[in-house]
Backbone as XML, in Angstrom:
<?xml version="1.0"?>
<chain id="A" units="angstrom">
  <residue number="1" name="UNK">
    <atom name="N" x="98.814" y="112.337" z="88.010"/>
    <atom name="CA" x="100.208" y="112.534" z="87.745"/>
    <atom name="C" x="100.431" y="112.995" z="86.315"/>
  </residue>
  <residue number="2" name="UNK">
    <atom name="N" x="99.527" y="113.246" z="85.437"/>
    <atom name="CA" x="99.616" y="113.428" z="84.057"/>
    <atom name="C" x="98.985" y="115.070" z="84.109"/>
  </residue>
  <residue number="3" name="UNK">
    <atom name="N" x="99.745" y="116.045" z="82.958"/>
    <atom name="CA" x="99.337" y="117.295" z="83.226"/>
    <atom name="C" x="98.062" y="117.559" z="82.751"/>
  </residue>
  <residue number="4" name="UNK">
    <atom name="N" x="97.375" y="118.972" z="83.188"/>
    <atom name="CA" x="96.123" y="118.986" z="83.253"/>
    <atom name="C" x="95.927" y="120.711" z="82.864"/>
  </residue>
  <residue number="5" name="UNK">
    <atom name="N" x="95.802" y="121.002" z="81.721"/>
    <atom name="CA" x="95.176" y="120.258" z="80.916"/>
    <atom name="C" x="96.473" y="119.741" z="79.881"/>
  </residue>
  <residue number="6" name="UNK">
    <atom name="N" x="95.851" y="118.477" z="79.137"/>
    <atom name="CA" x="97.127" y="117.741" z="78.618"/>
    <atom name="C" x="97.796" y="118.801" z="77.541"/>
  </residue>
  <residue number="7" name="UNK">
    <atom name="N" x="99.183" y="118.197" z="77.569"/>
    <atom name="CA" x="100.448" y="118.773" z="76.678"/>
    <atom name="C" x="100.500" y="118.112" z="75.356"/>
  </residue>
  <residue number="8" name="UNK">
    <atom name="N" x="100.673" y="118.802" z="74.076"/>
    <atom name="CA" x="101.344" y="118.013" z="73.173"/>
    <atom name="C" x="102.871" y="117.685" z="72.915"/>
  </residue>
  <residue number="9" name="UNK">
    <atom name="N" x="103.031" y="117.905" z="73.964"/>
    <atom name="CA" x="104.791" y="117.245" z="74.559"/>
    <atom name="C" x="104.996" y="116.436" z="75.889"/>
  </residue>
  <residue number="10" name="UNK">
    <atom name="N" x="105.604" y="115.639" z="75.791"/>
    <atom name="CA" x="106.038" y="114.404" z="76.663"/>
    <atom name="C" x="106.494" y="115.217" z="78.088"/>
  </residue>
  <residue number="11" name="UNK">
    <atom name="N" x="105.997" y="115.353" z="78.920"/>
    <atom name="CA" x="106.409" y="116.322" z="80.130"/>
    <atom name="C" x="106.288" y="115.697" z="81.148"/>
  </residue>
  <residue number="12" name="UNK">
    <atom name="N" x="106.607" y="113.979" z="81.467"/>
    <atom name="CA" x="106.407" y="113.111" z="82.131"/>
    <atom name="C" x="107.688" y="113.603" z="83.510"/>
  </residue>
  <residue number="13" name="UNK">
    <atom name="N" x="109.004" y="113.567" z="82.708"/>
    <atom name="CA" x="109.993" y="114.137" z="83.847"/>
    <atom name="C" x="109.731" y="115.024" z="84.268"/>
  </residue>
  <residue number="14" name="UNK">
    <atom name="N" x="109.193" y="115.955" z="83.808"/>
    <atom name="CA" x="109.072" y="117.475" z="84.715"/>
    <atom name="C" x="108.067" y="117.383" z="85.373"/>
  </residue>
  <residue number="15" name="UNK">
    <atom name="N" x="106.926" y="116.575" z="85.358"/>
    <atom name="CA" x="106.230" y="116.450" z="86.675"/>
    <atom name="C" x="106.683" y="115.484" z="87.556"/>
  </residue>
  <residue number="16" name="UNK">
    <atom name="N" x="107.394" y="114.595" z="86.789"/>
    <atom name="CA" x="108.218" y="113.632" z="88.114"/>
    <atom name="C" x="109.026" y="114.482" z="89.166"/>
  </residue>
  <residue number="17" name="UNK">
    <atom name="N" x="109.882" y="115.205" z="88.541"/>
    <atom name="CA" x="110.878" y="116.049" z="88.884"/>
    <atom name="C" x="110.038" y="117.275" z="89.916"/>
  </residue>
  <residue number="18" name="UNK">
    <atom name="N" x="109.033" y="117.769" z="89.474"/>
    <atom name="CA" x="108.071" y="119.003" z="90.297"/>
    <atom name="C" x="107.357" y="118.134" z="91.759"/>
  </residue>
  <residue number="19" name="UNK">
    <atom name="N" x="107.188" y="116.886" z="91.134"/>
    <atom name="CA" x="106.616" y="115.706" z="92.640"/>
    <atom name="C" x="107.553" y="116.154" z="93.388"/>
  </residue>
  <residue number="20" name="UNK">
    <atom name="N" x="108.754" y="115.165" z="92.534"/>
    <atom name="CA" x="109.928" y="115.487" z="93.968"/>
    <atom name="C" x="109.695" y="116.590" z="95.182"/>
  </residue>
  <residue number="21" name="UNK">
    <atom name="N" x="110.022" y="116.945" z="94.326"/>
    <atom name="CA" x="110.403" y="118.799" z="94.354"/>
    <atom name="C" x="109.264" y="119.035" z="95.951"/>
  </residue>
  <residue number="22" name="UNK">
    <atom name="N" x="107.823" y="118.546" z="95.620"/>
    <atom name="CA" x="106.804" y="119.276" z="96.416"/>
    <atom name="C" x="107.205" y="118.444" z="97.751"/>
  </residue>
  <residue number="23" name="UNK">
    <atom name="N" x="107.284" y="116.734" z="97.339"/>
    <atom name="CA" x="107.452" y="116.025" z="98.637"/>
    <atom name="C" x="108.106" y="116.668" z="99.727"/>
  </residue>
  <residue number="24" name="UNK">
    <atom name="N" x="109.299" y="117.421" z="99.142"/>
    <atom name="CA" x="110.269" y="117.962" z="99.822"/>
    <atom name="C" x="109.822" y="119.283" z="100.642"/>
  </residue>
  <residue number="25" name="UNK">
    <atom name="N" x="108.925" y="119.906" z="99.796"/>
    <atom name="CA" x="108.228" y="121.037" z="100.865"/>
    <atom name="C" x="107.519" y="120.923" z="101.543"/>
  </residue>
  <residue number="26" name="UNK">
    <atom name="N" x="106.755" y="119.767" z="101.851"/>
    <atom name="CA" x="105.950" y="119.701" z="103.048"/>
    <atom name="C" x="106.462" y="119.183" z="104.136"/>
  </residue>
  <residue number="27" name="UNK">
    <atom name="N" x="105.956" y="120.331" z="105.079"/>
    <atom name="CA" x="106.812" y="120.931" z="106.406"/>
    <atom name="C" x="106.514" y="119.607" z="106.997"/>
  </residue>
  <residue number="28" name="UNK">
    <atom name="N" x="104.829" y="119.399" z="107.382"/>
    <atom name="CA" x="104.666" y="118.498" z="108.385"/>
    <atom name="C" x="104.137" y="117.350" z="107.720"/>
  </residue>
  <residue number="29" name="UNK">
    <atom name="N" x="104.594" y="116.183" z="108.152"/>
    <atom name="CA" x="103.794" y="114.756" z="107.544"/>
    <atom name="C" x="102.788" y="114.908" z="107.474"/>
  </residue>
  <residue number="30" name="UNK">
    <atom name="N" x="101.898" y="114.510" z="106.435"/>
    <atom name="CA" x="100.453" y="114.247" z="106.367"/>
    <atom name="C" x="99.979" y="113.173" z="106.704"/>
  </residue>
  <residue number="31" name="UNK">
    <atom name="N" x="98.433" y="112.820" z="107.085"/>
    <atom name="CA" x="98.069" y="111.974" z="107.611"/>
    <atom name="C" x="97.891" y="110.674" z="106.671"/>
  </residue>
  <residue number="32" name="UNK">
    <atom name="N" x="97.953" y="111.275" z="105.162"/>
    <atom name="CA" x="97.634" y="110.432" z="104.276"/>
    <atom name="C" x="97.844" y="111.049" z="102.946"/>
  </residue>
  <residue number="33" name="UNK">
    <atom name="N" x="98.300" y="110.715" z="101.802"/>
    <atom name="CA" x="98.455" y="111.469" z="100.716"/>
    <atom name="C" x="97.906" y="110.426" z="99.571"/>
  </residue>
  <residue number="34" name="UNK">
    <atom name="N" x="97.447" y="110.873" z="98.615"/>
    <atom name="CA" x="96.738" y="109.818" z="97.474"/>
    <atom name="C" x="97.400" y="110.360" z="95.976"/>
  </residue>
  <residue number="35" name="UNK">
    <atom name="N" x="97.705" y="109.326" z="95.602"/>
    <atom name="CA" x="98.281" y="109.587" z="94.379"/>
    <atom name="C" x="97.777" y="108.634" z="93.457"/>
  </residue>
  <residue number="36" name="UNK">
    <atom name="N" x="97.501" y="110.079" z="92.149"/>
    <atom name="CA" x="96.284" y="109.599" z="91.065"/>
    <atom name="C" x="96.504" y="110.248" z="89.952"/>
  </residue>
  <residue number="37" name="UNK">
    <atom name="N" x="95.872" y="110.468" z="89.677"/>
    <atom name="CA" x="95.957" y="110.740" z="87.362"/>
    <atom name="C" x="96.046" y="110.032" z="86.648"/>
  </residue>
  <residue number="38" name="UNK">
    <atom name="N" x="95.476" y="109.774" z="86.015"/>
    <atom name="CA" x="96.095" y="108.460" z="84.379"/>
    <atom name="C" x="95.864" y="107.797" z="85.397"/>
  </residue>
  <residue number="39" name="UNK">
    <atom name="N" x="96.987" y="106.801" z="84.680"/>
    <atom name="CA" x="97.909" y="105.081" z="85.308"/>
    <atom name="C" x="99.061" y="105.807" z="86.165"/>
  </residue>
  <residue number="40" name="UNK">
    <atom name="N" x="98.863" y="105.969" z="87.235"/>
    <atom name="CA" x="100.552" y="105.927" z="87.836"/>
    <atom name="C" x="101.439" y="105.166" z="87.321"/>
  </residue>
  <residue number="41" name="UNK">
    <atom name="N" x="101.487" y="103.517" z="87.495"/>
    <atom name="CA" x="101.897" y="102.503" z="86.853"/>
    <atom name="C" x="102.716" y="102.748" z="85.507"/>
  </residue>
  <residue number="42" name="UNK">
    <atom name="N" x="101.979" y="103.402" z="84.463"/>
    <atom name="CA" x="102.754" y="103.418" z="83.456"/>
    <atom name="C" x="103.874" y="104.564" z="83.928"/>
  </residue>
  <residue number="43" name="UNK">
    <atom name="N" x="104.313" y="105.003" z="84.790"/>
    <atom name="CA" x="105.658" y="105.974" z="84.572"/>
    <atom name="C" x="106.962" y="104.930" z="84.838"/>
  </residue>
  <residue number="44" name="UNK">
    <atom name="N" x="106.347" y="103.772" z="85.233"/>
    <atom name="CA" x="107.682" y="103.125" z="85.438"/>
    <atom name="C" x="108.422" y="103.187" z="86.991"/>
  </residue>
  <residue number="45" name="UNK">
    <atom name="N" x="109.602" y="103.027" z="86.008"/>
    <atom name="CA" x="110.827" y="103.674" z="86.884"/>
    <atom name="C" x="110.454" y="105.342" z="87.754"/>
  </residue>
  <residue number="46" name="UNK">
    <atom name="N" x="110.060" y="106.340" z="87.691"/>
    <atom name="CA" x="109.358" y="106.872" z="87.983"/>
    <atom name="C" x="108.432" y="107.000" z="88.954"/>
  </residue>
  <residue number="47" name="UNK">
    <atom name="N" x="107.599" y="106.272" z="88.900"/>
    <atom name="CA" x="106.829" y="105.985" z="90.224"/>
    <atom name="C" x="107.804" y="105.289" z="91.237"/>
  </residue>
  <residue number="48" name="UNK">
    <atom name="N" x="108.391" y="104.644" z="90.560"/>
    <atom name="CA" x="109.310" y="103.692" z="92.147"/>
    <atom name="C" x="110.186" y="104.973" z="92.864"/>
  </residue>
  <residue number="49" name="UNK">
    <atom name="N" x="110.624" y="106.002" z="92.583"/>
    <atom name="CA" x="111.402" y="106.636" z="92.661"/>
    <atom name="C" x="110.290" y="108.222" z="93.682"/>
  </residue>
  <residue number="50" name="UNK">
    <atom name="N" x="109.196" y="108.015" z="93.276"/>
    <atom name="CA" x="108.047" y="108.791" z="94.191"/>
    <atom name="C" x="107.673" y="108.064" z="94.858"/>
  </residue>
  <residue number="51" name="UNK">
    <atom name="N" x="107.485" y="106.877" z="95.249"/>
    <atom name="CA" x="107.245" y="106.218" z="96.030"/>
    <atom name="C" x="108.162" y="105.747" z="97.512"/>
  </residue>
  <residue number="52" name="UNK">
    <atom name="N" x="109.871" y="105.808" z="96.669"/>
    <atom name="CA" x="110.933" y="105.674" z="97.859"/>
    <atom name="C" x="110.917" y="107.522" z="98.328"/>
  </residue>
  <residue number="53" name="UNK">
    <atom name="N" x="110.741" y="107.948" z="97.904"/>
    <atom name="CA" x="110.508" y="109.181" z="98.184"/>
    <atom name="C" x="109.303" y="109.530" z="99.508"/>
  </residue>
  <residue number="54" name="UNK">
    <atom name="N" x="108.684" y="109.245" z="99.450"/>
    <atom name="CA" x="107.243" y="109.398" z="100.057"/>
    <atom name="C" x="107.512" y="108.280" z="101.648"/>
  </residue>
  <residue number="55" name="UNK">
    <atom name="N" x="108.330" y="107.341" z="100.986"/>
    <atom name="CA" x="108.620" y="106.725" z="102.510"/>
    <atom name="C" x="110.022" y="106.891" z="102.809"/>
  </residue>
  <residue number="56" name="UNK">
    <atom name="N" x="110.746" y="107.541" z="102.607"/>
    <atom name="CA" x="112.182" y="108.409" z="103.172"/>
    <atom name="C" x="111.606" y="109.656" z="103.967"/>
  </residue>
  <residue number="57" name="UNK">
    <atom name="N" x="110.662" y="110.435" z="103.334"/>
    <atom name="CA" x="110.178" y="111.475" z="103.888"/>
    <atom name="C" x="108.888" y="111.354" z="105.108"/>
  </residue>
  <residue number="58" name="UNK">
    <atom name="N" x="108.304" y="110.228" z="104.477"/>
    <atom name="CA" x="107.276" y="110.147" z="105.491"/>
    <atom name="C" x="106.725" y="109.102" z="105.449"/>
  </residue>
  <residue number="59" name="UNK">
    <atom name="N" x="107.228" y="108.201" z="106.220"/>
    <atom name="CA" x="107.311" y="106.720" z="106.779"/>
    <atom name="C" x="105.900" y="106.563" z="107.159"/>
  </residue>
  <residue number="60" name="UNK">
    <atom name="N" x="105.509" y="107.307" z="108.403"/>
    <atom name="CA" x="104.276" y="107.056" z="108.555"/>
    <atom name="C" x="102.998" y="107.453" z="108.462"/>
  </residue>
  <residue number="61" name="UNK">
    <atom name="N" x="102.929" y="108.431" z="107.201"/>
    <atom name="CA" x="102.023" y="108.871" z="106.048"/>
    <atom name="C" x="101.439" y="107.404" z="105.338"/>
  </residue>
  <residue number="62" name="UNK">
    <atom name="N" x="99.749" y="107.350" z="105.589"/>
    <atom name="CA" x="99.544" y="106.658" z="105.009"/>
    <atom name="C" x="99.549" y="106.820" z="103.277"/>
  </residue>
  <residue number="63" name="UNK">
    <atom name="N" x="99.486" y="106.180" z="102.169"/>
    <atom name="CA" x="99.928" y="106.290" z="101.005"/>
    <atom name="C" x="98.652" y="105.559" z="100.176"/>
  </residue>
  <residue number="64" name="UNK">
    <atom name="N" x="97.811" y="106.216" z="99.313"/>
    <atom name="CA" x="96.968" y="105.692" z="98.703"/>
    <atom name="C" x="97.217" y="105.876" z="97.312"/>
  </residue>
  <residue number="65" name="UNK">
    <atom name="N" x="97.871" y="105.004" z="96.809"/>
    <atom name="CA" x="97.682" y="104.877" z="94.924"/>
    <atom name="C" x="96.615" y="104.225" z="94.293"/>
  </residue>
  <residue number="66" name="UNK">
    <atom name="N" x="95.884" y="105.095" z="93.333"/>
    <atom name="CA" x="94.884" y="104.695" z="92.637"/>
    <atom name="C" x="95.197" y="104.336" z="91.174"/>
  </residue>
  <residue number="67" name="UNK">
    <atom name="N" x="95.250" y="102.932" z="90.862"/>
    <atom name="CA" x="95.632" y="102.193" z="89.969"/>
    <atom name="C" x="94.534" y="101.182" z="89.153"/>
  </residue>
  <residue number="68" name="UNK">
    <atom name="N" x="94.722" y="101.165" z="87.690"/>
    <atom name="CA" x="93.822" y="99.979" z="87.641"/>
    <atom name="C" x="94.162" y="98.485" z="88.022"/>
  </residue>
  <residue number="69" name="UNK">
    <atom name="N" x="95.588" y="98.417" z="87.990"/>
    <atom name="CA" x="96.068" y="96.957" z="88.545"/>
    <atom name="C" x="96.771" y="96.270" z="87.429"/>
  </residue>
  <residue number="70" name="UNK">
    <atom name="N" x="96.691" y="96.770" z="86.715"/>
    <atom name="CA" x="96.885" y="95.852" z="85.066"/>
    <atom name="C" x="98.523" y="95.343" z="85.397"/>
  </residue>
  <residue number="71" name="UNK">
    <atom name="N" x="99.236" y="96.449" z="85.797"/>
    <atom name="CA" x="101.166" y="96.641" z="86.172"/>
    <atom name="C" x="101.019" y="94.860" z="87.032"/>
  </residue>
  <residue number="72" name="UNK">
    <atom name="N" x="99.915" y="94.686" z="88.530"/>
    <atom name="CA" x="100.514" y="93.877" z="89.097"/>
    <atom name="C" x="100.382" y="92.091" z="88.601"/>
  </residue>
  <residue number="73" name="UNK">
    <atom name="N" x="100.113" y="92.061" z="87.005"/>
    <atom name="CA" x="99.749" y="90.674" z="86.503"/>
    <atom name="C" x="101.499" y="90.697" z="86.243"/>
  </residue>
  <residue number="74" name="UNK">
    <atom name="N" x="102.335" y="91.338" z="86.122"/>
    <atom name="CA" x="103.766" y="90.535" z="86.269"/>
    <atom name="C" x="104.175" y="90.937" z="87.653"/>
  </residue>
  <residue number="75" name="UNK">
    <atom name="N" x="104.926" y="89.763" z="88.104"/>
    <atom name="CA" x="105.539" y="89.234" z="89.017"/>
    <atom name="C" x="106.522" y="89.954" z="88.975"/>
  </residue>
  <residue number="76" name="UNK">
    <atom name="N" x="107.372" y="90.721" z="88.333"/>
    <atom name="CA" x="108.594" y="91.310" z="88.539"/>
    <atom name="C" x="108.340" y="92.586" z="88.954"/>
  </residue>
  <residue number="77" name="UNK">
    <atom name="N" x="107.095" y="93.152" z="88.584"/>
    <atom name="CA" x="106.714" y="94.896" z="88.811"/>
    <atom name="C" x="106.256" y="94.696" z="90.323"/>
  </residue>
  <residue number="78" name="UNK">
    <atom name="N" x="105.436" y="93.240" z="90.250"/>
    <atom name="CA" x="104.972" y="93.453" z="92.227"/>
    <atom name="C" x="105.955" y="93.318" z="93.122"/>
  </residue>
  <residue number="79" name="UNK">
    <atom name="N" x="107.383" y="92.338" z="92.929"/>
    <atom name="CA" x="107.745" y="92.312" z="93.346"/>
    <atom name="C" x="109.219" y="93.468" z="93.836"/>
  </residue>
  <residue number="80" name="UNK">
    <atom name="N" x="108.984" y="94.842" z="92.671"/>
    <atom name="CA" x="109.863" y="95.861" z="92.881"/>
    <atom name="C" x="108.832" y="96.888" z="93.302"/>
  </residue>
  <residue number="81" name="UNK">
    <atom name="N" x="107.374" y="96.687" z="93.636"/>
    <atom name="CA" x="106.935" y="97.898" z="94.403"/>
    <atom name="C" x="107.335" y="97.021" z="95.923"/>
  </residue>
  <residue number="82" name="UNK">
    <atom name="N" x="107.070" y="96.075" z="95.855"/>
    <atom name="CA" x="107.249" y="95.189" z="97.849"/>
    <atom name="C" x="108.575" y="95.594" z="97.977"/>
  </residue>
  <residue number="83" name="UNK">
    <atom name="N" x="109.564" y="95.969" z="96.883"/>
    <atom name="CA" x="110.651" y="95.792" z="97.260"/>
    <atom name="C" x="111.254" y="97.466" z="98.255"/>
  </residue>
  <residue number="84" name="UNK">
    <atom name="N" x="109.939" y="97.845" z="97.352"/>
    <atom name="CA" x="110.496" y="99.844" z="98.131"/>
    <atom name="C" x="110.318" y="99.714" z="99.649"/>
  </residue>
  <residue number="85" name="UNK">
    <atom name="N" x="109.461" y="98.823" z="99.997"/>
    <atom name="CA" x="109.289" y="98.349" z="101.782"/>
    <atom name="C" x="108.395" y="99.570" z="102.611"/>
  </residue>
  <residue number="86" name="UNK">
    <atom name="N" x="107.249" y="100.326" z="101.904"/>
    <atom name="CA" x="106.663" y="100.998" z="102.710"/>
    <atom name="C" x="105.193" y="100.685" z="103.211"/>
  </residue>
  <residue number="87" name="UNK">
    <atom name="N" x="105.764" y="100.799" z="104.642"/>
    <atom name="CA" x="104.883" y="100.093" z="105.411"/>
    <atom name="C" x="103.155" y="100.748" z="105.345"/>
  </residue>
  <residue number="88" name="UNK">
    <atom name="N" x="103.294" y="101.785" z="104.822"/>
    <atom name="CA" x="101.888" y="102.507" z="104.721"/>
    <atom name="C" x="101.071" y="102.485" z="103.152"/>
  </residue>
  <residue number="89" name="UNK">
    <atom name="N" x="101.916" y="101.820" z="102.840"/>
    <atom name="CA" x="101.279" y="101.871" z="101.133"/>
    <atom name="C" x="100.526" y="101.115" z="100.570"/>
  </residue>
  <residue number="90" name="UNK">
    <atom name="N" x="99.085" y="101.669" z="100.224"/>
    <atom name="CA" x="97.998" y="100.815" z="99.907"/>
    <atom name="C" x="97.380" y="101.348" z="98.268"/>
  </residue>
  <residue number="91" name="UNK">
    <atom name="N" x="97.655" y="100.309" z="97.704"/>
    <atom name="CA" x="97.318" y="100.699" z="96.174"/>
    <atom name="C" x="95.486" y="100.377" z="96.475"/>
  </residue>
  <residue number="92" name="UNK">
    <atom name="N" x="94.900" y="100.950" z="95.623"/>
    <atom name="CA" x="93.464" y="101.068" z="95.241"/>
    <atom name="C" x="92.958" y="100.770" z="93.876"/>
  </residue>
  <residue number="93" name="UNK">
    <atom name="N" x="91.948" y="99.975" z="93.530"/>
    <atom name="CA" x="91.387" y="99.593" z="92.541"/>
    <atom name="C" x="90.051" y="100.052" z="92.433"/>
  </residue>
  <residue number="94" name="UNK">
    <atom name="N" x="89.840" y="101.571" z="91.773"/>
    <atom name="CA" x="88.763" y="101.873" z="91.398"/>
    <atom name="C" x="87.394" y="100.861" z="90.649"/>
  </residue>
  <residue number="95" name="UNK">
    <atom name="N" x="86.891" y="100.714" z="90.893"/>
    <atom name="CA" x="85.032" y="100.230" z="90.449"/>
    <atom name="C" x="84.418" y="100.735" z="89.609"/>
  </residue>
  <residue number="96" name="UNK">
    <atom name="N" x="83.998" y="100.710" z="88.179"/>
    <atom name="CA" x="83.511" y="101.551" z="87.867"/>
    <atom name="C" x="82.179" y="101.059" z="87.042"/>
  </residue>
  <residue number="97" name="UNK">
    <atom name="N" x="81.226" y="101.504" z="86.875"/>
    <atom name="CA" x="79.448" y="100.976" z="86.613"/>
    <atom name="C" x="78.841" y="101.523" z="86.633"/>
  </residue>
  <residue number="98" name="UNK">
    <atom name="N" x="77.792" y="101.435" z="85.428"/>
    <atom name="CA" x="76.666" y="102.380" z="85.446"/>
    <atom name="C" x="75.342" y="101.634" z="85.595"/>
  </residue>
  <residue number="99" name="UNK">
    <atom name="N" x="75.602" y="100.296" z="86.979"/>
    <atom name="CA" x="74.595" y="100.080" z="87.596"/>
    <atom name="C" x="75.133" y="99.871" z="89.147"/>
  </residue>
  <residue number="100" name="UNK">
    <atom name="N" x="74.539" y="100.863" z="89.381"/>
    <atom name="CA" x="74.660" y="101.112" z="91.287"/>
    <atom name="C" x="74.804" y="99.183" z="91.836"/>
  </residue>
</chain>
């Protein structure tokens, strides 16, 4: 979710705003969509807002966010992603080691 290659300007809304934007063009539901870059987490308000998005448009699209988790040690952030109510949404906690 962070631009690529990075900006030396804050261009966080305009890819929020370009998400939107794409959710809206895809014709047919997908079977599954994954959403990644950076921290999702840190956009905030932002992510909640791609996320009610993603289940207005496509309820039964499964939904994979790749997160480190750090957002769900408060109780108020877990309890406003449960609160978006999508039934397909499975956050992911990457592994990472440089012994197999």
């Amino acid at each position: 979710m962070c631009s690529q290659p990075p900006q030396d300007r804050d261009d966080v809304d305009a890819m929020t705003e370009r998400n939107l934007r794409l959710i809206q063009l895809i014709e047919e539901p997908p079977e599954q969509l994954i959403v990644s870059g950076g921290e999702p987490t840190l956009l905030g308000e932002r992510l909640f807002s791609i996320l009610r998005a993603l289940r207005e448009r496509f309820p039964q699209t499964r939904v994979l966010l790749l997160s480190n988790g750090r957002a769900f040690a408060w109780s108020g952030y877990t309890a406003r992603v449960a609160a978006i109510e999508h039934q397909n949404l499975i956050f992911g906690i990457p592994l990472y080691s440089d012994d197999s």
